[in-house]
mmCIF file of the N, C-alpha and C atoms, coordinates in Angstrom:
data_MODEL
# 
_entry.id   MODEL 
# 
loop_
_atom_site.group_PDB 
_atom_site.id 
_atom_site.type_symbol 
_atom_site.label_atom_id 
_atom_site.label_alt_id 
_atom_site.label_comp_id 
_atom_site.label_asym_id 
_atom_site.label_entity_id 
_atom_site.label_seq_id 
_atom_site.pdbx_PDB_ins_code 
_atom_site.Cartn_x 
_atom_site.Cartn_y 
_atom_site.Cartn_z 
_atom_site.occupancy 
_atom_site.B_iso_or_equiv 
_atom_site.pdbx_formal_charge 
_atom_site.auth_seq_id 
_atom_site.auth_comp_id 
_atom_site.auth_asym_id 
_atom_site.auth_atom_id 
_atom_site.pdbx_PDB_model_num 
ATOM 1   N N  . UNK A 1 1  ? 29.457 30.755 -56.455 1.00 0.00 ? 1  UNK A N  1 
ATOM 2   C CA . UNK A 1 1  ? 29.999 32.018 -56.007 1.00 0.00 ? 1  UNK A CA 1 
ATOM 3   C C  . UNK A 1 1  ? 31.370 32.211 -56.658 1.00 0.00 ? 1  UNK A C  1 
ATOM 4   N N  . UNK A 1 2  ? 31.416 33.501 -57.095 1.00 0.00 ? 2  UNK A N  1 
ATOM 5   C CA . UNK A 1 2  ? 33.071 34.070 -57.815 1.00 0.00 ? 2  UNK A CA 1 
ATOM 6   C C  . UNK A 1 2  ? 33.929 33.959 -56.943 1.00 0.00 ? 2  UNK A C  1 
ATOM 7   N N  . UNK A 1 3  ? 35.167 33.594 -57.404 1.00 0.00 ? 3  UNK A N  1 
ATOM 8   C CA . UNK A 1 3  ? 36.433 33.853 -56.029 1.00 0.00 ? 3  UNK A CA 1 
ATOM 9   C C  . UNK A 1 3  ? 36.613 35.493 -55.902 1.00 0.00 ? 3  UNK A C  1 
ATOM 10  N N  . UNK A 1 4  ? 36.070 36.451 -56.305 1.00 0.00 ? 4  UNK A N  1 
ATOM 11  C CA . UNK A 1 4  ? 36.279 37.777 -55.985 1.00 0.00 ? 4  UNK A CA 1 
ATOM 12  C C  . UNK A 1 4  ? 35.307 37.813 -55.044 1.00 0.00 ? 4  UNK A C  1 
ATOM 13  N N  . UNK A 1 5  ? 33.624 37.363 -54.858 1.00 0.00 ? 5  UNK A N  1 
ATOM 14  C CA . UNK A 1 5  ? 32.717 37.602 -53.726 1.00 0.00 ? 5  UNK A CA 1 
ATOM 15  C C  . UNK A 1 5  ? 33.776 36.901 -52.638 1.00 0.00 ? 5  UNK A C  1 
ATOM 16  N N  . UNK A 1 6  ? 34.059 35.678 -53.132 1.00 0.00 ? 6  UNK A N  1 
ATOM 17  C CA . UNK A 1 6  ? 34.222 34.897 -51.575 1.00 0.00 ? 6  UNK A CA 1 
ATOM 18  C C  . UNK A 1 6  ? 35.689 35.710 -50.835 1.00 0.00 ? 6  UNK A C  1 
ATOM 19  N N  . UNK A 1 7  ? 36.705 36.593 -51.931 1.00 0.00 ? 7  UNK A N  1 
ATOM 20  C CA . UNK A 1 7  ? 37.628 36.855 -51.218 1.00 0.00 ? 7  UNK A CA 1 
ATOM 21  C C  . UNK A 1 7  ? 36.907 38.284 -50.449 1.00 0.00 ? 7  UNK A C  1 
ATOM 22  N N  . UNK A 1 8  ? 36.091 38.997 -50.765 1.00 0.00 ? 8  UNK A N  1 
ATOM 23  C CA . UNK A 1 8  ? 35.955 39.996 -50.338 1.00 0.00 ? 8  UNK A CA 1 
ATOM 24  C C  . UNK A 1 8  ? 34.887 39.431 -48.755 1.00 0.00 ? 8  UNK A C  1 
ATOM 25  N N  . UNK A 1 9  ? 34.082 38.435 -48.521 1.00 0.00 ? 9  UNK A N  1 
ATOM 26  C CA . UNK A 1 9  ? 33.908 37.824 -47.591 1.00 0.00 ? 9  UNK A CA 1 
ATOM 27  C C  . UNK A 1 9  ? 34.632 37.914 -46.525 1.00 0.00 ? 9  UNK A C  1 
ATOM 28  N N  . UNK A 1 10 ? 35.428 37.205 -46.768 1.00 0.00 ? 10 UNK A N  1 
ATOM 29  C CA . UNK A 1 10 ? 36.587 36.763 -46.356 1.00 0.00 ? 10 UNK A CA 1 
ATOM 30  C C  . UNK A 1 10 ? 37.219 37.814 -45.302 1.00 0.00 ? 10 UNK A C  1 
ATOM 31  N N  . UNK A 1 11 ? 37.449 39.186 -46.401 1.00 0.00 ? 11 UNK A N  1 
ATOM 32  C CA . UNK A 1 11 ? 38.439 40.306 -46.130 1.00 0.00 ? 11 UNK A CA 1 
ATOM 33  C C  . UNK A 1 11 ? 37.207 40.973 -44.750 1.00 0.00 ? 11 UNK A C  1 
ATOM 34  N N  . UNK A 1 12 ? 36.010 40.668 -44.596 1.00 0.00 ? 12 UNK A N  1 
ATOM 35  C CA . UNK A 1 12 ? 34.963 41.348 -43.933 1.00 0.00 ? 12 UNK A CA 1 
ATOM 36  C C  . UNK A 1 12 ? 35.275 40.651 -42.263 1.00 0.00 ? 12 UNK A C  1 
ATOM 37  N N  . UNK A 1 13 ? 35.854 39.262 -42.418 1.00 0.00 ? 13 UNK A N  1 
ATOM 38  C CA . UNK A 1 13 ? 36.013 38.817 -41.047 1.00 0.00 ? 13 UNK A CA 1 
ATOM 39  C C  . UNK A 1 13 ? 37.731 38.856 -40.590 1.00 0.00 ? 13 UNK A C  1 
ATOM 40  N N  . UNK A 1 14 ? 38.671 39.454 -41.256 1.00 0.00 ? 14 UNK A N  1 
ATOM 41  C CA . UNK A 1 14 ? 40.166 39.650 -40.858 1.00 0.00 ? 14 UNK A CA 1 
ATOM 42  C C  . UNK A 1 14 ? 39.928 40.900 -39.799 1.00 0.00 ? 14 UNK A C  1 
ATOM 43  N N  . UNK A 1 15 ? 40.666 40.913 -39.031 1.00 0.00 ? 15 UNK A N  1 
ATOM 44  C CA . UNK A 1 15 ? 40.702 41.627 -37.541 1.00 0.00 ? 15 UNK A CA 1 
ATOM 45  C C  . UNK A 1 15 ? 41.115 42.772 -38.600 1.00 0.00 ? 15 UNK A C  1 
ATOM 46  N N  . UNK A 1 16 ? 40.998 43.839 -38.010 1.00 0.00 ? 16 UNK A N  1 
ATOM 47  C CA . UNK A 1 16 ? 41.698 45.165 -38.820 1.00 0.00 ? 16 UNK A CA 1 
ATOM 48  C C  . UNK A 1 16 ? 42.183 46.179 -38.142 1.00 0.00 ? 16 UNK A C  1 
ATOM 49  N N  . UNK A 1 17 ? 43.763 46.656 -38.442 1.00 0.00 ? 17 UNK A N  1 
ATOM 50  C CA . UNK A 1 17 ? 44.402 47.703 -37.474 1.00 0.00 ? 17 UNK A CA 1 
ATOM 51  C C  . UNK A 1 17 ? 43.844 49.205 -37.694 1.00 0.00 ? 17 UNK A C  1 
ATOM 52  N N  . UNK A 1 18 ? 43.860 49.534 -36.361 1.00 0.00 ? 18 UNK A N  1 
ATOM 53  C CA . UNK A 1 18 ? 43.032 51.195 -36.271 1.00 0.00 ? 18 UNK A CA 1 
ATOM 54  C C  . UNK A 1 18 ? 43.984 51.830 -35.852 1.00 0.00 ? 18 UNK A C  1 
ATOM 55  N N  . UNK A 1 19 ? 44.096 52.994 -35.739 1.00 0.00 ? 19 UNK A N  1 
ATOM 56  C CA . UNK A 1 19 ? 45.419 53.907 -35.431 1.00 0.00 ? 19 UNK A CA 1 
ATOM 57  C C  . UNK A 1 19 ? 44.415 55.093 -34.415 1.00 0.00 ? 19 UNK A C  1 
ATOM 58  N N  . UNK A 1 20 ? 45.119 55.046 -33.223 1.00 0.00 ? 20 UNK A N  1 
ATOM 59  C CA . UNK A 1 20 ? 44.334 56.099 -31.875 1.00 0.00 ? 20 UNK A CA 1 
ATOM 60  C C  . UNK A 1 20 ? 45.040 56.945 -31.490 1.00 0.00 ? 20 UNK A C  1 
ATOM 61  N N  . UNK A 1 21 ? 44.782 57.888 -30.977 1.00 0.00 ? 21 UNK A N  1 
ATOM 62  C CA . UNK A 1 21 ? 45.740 59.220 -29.637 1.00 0.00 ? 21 UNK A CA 1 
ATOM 63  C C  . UNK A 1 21 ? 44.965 59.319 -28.695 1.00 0.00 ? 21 UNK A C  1 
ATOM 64  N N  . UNK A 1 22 ? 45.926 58.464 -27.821 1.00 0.00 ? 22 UNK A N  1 
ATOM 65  C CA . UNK A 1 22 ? 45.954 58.960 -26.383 1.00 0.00 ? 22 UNK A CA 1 
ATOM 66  C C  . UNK A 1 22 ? 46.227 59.592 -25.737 1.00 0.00 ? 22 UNK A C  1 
ATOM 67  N N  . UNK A 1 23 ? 45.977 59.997 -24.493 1.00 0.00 ? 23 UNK A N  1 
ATOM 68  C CA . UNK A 1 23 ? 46.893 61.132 -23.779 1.00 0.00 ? 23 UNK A CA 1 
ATOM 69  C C  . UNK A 1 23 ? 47.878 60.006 -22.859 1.00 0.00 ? 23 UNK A C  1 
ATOM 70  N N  . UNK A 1 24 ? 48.934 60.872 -22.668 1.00 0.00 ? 24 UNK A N  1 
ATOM 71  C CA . UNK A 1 24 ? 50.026 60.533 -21.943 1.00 0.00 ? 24 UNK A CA 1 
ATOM 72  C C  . UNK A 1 24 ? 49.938 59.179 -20.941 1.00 0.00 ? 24 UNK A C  1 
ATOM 73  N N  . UNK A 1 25 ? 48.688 59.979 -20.051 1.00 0.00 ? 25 UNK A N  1 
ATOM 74  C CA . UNK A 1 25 ? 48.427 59.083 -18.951 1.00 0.00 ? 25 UNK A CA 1 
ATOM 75  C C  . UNK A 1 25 ? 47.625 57.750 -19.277 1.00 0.00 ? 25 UNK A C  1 
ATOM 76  N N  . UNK A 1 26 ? 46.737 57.912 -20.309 1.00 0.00 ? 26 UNK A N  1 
ATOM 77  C CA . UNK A 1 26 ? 45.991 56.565 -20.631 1.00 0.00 ? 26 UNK A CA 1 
ATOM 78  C C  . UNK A 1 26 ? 47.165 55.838 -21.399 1.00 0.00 ? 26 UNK A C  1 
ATOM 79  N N  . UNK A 1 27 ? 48.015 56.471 -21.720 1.00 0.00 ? 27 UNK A N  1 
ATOM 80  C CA . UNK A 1 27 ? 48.988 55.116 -22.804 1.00 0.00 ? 27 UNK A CA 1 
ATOM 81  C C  . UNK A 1 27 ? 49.467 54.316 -21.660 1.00 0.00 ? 27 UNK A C  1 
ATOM 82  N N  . UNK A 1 28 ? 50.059 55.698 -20.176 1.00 0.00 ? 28 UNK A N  1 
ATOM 83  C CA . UNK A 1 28 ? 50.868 54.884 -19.483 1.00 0.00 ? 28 UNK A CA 1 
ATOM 84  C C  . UNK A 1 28 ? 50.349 53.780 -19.080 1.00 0.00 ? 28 UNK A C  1 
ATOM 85  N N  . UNK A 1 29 ? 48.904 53.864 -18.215 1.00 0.00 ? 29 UNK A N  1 
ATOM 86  C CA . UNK A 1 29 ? 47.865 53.161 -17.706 1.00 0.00 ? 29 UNK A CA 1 
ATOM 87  C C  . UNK A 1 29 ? 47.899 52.013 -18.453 1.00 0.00 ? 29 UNK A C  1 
ATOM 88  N N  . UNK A 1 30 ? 47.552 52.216 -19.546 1.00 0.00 ? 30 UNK A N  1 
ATOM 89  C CA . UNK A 1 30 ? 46.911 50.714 -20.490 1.00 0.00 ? 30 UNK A CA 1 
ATOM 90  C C  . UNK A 1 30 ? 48.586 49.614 -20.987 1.00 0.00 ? 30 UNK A C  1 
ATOM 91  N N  . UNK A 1 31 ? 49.843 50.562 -20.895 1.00 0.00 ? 31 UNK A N  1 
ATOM 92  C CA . UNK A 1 31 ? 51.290 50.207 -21.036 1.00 0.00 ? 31 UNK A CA 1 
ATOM 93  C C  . UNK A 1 31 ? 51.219 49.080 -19.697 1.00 0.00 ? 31 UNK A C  1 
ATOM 94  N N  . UNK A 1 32 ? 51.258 49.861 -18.509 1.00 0.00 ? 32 UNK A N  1 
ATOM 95  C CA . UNK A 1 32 ? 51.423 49.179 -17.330 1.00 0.00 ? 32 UNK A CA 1 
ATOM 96  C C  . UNK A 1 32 ? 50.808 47.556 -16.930 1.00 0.00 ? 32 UNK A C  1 
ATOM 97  N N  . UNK A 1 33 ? 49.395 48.108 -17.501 1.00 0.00 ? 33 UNK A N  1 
ATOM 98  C CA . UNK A 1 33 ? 48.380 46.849 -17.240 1.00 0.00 ? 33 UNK A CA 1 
ATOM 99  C C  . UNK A 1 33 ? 48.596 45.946 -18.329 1.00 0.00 ? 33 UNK A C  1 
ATOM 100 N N  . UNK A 1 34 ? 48.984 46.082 -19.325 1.00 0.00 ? 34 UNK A N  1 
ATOM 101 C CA . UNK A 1 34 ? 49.535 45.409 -19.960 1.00 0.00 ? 34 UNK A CA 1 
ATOM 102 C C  . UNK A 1 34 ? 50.721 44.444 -20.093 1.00 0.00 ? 34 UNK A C  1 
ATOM 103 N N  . UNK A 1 35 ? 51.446 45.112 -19.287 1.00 0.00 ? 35 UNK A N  1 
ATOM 104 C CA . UNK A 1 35 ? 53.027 44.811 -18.863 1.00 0.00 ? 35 UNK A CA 1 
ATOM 105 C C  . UNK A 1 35 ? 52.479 43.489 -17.488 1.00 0.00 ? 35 UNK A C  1 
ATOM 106 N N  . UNK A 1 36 ? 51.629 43.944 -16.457 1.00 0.00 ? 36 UNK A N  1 
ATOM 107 C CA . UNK A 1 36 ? 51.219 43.036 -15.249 1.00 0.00 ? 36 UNK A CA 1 
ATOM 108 C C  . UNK A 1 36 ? 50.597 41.932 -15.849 1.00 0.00 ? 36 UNK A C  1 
ATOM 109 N N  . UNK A 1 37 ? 49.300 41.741 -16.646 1.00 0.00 ? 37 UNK A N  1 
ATOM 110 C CA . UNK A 1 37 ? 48.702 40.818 -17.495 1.00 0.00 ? 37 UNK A CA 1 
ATOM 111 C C  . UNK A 1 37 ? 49.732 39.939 -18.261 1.00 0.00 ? 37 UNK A C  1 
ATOM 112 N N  . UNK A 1 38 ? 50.844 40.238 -18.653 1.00 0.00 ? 38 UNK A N  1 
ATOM 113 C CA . UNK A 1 38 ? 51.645 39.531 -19.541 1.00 0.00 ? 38 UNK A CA 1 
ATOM 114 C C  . UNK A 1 38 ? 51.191 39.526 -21.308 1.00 0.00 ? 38 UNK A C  1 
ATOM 115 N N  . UNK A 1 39 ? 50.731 40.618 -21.406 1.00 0.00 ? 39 UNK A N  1 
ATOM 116 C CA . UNK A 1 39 ? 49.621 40.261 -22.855 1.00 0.00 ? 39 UNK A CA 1 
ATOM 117 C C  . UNK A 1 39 ? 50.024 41.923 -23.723 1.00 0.00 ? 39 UNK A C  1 
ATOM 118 N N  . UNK A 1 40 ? 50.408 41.443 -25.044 1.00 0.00 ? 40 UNK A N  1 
ATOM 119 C CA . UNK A 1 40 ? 50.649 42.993 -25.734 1.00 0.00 ? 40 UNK A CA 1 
ATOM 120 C C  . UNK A 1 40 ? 49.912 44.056 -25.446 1.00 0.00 ? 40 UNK A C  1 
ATOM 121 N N  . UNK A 1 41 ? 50.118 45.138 -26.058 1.00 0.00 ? 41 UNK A N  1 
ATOM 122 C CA . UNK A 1 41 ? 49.279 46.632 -25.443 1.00 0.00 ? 41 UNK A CA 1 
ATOM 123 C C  . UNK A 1 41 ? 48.117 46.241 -26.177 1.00 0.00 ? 41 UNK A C  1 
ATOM 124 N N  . UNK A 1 42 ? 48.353 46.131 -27.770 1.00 0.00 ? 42 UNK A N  1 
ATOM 125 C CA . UNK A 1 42 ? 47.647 45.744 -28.922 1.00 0.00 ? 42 UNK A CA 1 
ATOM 126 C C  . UNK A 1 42 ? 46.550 45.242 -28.356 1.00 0.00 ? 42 UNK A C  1 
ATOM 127 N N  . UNK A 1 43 ? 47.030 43.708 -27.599 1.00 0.00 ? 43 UNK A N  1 
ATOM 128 C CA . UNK A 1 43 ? 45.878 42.630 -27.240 1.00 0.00 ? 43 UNK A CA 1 
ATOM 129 C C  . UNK A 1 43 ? 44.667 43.134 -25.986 1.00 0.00 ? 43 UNK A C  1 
ATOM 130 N N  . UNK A 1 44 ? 45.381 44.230 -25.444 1.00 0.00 ? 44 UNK A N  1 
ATOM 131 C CA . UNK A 1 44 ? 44.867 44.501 -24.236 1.00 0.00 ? 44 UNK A CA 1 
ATOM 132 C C  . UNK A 1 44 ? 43.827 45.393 -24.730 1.00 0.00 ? 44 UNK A C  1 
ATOM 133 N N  . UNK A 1 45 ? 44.099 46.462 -25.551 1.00 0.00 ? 45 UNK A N  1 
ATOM 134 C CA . UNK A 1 45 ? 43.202 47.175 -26.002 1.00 0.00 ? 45 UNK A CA 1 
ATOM 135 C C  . UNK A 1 45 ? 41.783 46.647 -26.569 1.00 0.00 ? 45 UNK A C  1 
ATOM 136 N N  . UNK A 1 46 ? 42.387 45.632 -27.738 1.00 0.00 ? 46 UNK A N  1 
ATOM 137 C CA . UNK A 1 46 ? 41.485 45.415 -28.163 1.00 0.00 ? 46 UNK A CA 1 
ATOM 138 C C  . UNK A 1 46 ? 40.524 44.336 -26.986 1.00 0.00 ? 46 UNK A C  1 
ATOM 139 N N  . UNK A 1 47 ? 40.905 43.900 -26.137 1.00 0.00 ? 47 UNK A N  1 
ATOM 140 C CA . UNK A 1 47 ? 39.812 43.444 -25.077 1.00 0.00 ? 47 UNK A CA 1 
ATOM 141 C C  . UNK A 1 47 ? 39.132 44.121 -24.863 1.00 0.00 ? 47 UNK A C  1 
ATOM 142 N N  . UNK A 1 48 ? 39.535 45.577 -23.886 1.00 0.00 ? 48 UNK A N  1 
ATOM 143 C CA . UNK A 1 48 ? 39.131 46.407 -23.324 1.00 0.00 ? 48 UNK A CA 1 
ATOM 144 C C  . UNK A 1 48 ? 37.907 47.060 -24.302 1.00 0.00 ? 48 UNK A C  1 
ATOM 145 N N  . UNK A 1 49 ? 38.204 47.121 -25.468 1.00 0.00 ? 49 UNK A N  1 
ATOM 146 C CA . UNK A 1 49 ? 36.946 47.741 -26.165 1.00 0.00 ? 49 UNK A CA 1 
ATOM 147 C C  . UNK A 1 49 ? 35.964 46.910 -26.655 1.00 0.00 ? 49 UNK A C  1 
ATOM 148 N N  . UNK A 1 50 ? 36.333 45.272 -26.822 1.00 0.00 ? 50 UNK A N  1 
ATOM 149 C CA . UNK A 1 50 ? 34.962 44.330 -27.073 1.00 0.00 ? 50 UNK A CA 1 
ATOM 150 C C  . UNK A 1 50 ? 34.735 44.232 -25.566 1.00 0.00 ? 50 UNK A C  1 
ATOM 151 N N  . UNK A 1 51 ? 35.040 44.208 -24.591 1.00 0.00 ? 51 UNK A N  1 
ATOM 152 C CA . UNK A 1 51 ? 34.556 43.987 -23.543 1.00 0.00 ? 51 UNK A CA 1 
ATOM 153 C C  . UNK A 1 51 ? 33.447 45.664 -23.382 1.00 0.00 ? 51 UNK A C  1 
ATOM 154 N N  . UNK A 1 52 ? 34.040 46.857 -23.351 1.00 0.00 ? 52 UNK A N  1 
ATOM 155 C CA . UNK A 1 52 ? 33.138 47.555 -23.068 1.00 0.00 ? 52 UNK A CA 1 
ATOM 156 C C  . UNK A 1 52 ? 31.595 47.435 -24.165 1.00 0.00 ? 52 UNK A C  1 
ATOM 157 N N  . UNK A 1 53 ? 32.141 47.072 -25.656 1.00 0.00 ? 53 UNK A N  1 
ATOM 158 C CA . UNK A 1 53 ? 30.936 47.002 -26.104 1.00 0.00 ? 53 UNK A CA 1 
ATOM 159 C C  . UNK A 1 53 ? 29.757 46.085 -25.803 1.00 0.00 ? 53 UNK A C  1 
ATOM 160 N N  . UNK A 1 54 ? 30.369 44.924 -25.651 1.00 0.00 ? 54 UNK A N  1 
ATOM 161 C CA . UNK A 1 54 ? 29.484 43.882 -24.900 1.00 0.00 ? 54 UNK A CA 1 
ATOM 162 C C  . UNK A 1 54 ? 28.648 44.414 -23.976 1.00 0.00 ? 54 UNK A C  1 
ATOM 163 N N  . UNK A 1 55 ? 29.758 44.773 -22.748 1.00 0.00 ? 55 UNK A N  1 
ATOM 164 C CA . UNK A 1 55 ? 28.824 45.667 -21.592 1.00 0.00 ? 55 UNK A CA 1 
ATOM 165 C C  . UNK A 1 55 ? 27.360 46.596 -22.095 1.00 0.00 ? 55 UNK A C  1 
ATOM 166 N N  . UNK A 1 56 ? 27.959 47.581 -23.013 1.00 0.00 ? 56 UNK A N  1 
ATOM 167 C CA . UNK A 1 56 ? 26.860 48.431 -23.548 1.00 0.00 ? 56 UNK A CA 1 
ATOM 168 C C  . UNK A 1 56 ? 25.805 47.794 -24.195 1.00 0.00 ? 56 UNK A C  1 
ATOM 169 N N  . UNK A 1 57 ? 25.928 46.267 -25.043 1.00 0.00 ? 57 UNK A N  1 
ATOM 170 C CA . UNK A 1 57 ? 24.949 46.172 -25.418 1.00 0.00 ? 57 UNK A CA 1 
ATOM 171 C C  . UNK A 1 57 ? 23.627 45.755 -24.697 1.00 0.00 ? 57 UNK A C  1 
ATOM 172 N N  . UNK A 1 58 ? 24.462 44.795 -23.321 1.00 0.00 ? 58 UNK A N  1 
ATOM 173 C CA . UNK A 1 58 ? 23.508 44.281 -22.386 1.00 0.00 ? 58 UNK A CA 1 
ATOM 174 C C  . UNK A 1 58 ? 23.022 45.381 -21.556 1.00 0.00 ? 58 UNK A C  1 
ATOM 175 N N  . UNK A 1 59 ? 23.304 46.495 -21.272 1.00 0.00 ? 59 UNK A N  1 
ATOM 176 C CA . UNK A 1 59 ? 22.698 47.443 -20.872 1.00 0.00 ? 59 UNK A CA 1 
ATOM 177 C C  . UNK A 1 59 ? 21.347 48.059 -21.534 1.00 0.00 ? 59 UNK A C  1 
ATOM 178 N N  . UNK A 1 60 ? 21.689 48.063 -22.957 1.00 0.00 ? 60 UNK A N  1 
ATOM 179 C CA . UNK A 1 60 ? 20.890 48.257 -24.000 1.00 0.00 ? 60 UNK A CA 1 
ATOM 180 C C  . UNK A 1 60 ? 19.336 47.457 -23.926 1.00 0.00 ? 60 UNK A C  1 
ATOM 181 N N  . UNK A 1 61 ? 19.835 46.019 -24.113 1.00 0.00 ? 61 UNK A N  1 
ATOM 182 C CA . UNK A 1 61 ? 19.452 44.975 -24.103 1.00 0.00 ? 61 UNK A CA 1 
ATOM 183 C C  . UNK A 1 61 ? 18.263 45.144 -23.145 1.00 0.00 ? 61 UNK A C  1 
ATOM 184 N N  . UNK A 1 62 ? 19.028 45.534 -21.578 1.00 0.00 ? 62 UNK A N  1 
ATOM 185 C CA . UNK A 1 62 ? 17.853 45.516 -20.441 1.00 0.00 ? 62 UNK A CA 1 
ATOM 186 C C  . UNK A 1 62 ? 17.213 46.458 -20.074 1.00 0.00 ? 62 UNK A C  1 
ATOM 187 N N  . UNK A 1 63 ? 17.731 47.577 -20.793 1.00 0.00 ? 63 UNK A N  1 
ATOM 188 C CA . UNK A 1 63 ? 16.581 49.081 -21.016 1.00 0.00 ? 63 UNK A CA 1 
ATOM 189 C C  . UNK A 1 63 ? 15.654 48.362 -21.925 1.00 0.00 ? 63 UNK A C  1 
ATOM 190 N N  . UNK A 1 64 ? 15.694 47.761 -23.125 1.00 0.00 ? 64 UNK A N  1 
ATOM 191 C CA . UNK A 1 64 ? 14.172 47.635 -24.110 1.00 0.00 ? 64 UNK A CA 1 
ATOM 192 C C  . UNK A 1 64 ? 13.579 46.782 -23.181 1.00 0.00 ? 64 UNK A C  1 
ATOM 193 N N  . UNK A 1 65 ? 14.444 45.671 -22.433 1.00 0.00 ? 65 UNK A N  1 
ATOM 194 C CA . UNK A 1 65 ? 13.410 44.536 -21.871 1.00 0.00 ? 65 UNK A CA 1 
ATOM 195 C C  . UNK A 1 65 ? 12.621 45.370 -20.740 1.00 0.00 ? 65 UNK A C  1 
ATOM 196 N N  . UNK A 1 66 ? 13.039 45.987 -20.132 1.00 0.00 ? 66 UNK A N  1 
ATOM 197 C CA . UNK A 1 66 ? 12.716 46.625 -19.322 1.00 0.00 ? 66 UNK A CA 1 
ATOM 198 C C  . UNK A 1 66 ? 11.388 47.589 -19.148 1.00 0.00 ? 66 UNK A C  1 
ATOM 199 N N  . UNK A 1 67 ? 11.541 48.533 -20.526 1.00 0.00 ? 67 UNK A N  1 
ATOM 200 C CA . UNK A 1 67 ? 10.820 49.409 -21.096 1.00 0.00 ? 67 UNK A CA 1 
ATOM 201 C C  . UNK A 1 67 ? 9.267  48.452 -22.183 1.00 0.00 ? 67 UNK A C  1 
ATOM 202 N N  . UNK A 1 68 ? 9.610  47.180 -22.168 1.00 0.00 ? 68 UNK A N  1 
ATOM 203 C CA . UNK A 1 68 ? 8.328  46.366 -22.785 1.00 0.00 ? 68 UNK A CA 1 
ATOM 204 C C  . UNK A 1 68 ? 7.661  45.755 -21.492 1.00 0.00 ? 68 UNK A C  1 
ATOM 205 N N  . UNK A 1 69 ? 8.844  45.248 -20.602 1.00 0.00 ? 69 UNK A N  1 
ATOM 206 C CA . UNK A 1 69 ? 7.695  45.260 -19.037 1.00 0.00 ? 69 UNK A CA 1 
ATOM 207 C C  . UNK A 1 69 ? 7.321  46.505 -18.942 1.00 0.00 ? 69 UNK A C  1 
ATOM 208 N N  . UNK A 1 70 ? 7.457  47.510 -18.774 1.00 0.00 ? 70 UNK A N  1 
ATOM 209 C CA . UNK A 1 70 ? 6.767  48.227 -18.021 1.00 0.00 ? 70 UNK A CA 1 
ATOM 210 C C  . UNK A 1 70 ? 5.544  48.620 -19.351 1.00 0.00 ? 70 UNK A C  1 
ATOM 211 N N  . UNK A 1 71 ? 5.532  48.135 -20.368 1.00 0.00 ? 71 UNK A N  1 
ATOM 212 C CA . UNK A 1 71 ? 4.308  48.886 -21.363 1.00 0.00 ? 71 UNK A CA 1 
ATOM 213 C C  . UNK A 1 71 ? 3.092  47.314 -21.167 1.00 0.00 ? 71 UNK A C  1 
ATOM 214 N N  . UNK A 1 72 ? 3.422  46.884 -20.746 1.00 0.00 ? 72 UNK A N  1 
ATOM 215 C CA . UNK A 1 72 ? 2.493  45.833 -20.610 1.00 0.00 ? 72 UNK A CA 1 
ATOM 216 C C  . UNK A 1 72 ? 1.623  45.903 -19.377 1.00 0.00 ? 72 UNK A C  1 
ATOM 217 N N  . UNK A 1 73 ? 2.039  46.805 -17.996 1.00 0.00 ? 73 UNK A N  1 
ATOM 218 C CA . UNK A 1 73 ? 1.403  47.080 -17.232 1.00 0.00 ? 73 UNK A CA 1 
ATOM 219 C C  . UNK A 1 73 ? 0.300  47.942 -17.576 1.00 0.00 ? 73 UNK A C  1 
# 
């Protein structure tokens, strides 16, 4: 493998900054809980959104399982 594939690899698993707008009240919200947690806004966010995706996928997850039990009846 070239060191140009493996750096571009590489560049595919570095965390990467996104830029958002919030409204007023969600900055304050996610500021606050952030501030109680002890943990940057940064860090908090980005929980908050692998955590909701997770959530969604197992939801996902148990609609197909769900939807193949019921085709087997």
């Amino acid at each position: 493998m070239n060191e140009e594939t493996e750096f571009a690899k590489q560049q595919h698993r570095q965390p990467r900054r996104i830029s958002i707008t919030l409204s007023f009240h969600v900055s304050e919200a996610l500021l606050n809980r952030s501030l109680e947690e002890g943990r940057s806004l940064s860090n908090l966010c980005a929980y908050l959104i692998e955590e909701a995706l997770i959530e969604q996928a197992q939801k996902e997850w148990q609609m197909k399982w769900v939807n193949k039990q019921e085709e087997r009846r």
